[in-house]
N, C-alpha and C positions, 0 to 999 in steps of 0.2 A: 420378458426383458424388463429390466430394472428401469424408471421413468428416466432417470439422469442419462442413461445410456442410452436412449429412444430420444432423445433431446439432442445429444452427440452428433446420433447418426444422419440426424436430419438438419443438422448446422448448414449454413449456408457459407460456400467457402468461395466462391466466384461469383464474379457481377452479372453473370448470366439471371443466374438464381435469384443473386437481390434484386434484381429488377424487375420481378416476377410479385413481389411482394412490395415493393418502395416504389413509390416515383422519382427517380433519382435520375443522372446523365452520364447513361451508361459508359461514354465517350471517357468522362475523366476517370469515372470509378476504376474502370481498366490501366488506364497510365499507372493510378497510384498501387493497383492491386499491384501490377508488375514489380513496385520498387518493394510495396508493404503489404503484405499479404492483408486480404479478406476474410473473416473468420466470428461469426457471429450466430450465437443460439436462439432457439425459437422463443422460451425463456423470457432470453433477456432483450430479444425483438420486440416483443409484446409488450414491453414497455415506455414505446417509443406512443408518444401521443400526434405528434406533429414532425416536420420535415424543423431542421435546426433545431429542435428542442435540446433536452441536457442530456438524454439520453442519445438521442442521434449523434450528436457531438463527440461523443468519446467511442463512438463503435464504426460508425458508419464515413469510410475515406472521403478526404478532401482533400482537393485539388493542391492549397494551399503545403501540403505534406513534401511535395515533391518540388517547391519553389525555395523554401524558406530554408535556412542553415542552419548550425548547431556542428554537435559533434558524436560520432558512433558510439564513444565511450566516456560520454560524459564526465561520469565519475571514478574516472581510471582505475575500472576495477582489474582489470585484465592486468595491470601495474601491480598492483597488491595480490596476485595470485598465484602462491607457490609451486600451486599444482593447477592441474586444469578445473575450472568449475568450482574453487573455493576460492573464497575472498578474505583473507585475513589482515585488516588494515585497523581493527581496536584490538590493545593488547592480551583480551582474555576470551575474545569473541570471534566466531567464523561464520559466515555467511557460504551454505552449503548447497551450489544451485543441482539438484537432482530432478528437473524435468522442463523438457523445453515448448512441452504443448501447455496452452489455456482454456478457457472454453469458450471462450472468445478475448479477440485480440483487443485492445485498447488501442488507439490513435496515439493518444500520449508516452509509451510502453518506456520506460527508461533502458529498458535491451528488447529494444527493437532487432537490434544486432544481432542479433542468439535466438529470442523467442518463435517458435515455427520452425524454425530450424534442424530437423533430426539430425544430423551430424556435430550438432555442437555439447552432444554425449552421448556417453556409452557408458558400458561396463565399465572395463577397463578403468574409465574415469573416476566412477561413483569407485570404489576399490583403493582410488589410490589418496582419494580425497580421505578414504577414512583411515587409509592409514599413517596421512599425515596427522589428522587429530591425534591418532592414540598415541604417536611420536612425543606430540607436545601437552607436554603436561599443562603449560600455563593456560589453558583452553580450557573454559568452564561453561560455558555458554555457544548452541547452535542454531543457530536464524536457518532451518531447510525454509529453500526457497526456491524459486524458476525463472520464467515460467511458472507454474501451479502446482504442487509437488501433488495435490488432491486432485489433479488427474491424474495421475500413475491409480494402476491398482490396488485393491484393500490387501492384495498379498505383498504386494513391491513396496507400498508406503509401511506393513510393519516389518519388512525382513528388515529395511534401512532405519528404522525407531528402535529395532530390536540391537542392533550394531552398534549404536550411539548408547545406547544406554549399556551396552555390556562395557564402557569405557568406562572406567571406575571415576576419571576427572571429570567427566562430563557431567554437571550437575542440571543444569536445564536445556528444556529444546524447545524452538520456538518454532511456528511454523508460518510461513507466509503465505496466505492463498485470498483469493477474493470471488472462489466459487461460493461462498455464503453471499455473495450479490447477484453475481452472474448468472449461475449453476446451483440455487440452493438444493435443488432436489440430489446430488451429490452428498450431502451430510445423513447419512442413513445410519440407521440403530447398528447396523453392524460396522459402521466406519467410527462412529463412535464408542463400540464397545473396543475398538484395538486402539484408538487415541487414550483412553482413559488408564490404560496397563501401562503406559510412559509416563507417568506424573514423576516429576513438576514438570507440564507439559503446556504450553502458552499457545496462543495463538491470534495473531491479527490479521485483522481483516480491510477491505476497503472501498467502505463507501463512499460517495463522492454528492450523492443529491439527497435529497428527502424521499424521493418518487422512488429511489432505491427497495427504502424501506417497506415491504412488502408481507401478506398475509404467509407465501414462502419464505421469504427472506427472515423473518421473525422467527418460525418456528425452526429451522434450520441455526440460526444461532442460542434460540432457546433449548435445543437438545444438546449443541457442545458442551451450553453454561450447565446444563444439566448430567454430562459426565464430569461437571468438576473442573473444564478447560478453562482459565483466564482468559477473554478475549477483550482485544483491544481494535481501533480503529485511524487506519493513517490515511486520511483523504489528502488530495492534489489537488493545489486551490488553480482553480482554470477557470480561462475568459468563456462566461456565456452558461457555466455553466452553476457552478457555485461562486461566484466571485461577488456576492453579493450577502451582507451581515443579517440580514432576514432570514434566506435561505441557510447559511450556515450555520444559525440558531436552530432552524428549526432542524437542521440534521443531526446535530451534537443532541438534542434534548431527544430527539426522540430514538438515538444509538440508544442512550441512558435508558432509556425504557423496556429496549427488548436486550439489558444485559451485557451491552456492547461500552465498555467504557472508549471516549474521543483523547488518543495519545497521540497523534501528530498533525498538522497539519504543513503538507510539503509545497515550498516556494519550486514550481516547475520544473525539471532537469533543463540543461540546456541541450536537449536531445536533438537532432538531427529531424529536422520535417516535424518540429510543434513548436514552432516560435507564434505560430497566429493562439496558440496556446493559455500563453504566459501572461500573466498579469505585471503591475506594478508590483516594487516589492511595499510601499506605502500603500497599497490598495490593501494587504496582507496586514499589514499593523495596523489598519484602520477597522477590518473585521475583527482581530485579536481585541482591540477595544472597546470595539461593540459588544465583546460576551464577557469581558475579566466585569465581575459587579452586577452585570443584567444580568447572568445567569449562573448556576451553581458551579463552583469551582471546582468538582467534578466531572461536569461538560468541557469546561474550557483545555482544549488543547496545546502543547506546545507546538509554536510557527514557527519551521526553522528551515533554510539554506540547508540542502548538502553541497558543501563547498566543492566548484568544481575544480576537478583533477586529484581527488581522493584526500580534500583538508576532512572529510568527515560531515558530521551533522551539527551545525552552527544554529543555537535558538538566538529566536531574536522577540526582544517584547517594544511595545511602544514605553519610551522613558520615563517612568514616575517620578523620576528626580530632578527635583530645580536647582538642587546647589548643595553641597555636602563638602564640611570641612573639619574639625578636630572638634570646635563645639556642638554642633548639632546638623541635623540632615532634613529638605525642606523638600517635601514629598506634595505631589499631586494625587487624589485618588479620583477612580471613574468615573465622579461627578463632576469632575473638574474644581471642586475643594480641596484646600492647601491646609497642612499639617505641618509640627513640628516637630520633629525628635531628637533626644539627647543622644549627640552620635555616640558619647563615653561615658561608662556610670561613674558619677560623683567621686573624690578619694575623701575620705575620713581617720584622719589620726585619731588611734583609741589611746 
């Protein structure tokens, strides 16, 4: 049996089980399992150093889930969804959710609503999703996403890469998965010999800590970069856990290192049970500050809002501008040194 799949089968998906392994209270793990399921690999247990660490934080229920408010559908995607399972709300792009398992669940899961879920797809589904792509021509671009589309199998994830790409408009496919954190031992030689026959073929991923970054976790996205896959990186800035310009440094710097370029970084969804979550949005432009200058502009990610109720993805940086009018533009840089620039080039009569 393949290591990822012997990982799987021994996931712990009830507080029985965690409890067997965690010192936790089994009393509330139960409340929250009820509302939010339990679902965590041995993996990416084994990461867990302490009880509230950054890794306990994002995997392991709290009580907190089941008090706090928000909304199911934060980013009304179900609003933008032609057909079932697709989301088409930017004019050339569709977001293509084809699988509703992870390999473990996230506390903060922006579809909590869906994820776990086996009835919130089928066939049928996946069928009609693609045949609204091939309908619309203005479609050039495919976000597959979940759930974790890399747990579906090496035969389901290319018949569906195979589909997309026989679509003559369909130029790129991008995939969204964060079993290169969770689950690395899932990226195998033969998962990436079938990724690499769909180029231009992307892929981001999502780490959230430094502790992520792992002798698995390295080699696992050093093999995709090594079929040639683009890979990006959109972490969720959360209390307790990254919410801190140290620690975000040193995750951007060391993505950079194992081939992982840092493309987003997400201000919280307003999801439903992760309000104890959320950060300030000023705590957010104060780490964005800490890296634009201290570190390579390569590292540094875009910080941005997706606007709830389906406005999209709003960047937002800390203002370098002190005052900008028809003669020139009076700029702050990350030392907190002032500059001056000619806002219009000079006119000259010849």
């Amino acid at each position: 049996m393949d290591e990822w799949k012997r990982l799987i089968k021994e996931t712990i998906t009830n507080p029985e089980e965690l409890a067997k392994v965690l010192e936790v209270d089994i009393e509330e793990i139960r409340r929250v399992h009820q509302k939010f399921p339990l679902r965590v690999n041995p993996y990416y247990l084994s990461l867990i150093q302490e009880k509230g660490d950054p890794i306990w934080k994002q995997v392991i229920p709290d009580v907190h889930e089941i008090v706090s408010d928000g909304f199911e559908d934060p980013l009304a995607e179900e609003e933008d969804s032609p057909v079932p399972n697709l989301v088409h709300r930017y004019p050339d792009r569709v977001l293509f959710y084809i699988s509703y398992m992870c390999s473990t669940y996230c506390r903060f899961c922006t579809r909590k609503r869906k994820v776990g879920d086996p009835t919130s797809i089928g066939e049928d589904v996946v069928k009609m999703a693609l045949e609204y792509i091939r309908q619309h021509t203005e479609v050039r671009d495919i976000i597959v996403s979940g759930g974790d589309p890399l747990m579906l199998t090496d035969g389901k994830i290319e018949s569906i890469l195979r589909e997309l790409r026989a679509i003559e408009h369909v130029e790129i496919i991008r995939i969204g998965s964060r079993v290169p954190v969770t689950l690395p031992q899932r990226i195998t030689p033969d998962l990436c010999d079938i990724l690499k026959r769909y180029h231009p073929l992307y892929l981001n991923t999502h780490f959230n800590h430094p502790r992520e970054i792992t002798p698995e976790s390295k080699k696992a996205c050093e093999m995709l970069a090594d079929a040639g896959i683009p890979l990006g990186n959109q972490t969720v800035l959360l209390k307790g856990v990254n919410d801190d310009a140290v620690v975000m440094k040193e995750l951007v710097q060391k993505l950079l290192a194992i081939r992982v370029r840092p493309y987003y970084i997400y201000q919280a969804d307003l999801v439903i049970g992760t309000e104890h979550f959320r950060t300030s949005v000023q705590k957010g432009l104060e780490i964005i500050g800490a890296l634009r200058g201290h570190t390579s502009g390569l590292a540094v990610p875009h910080y941005v809002i997706d606007a709830p109720g389906g406005g999209g993805k709003i960047a937002i940086i800390p203002n370098p501008i002190i005052s900008f009018d028809d003669n020139e533009i009076v700029l702050k840089n990350y030392e907190g040194n002032v500059y001056r620039y000619p806002s219009c080039p000079a006119e000259h009569t010849l």
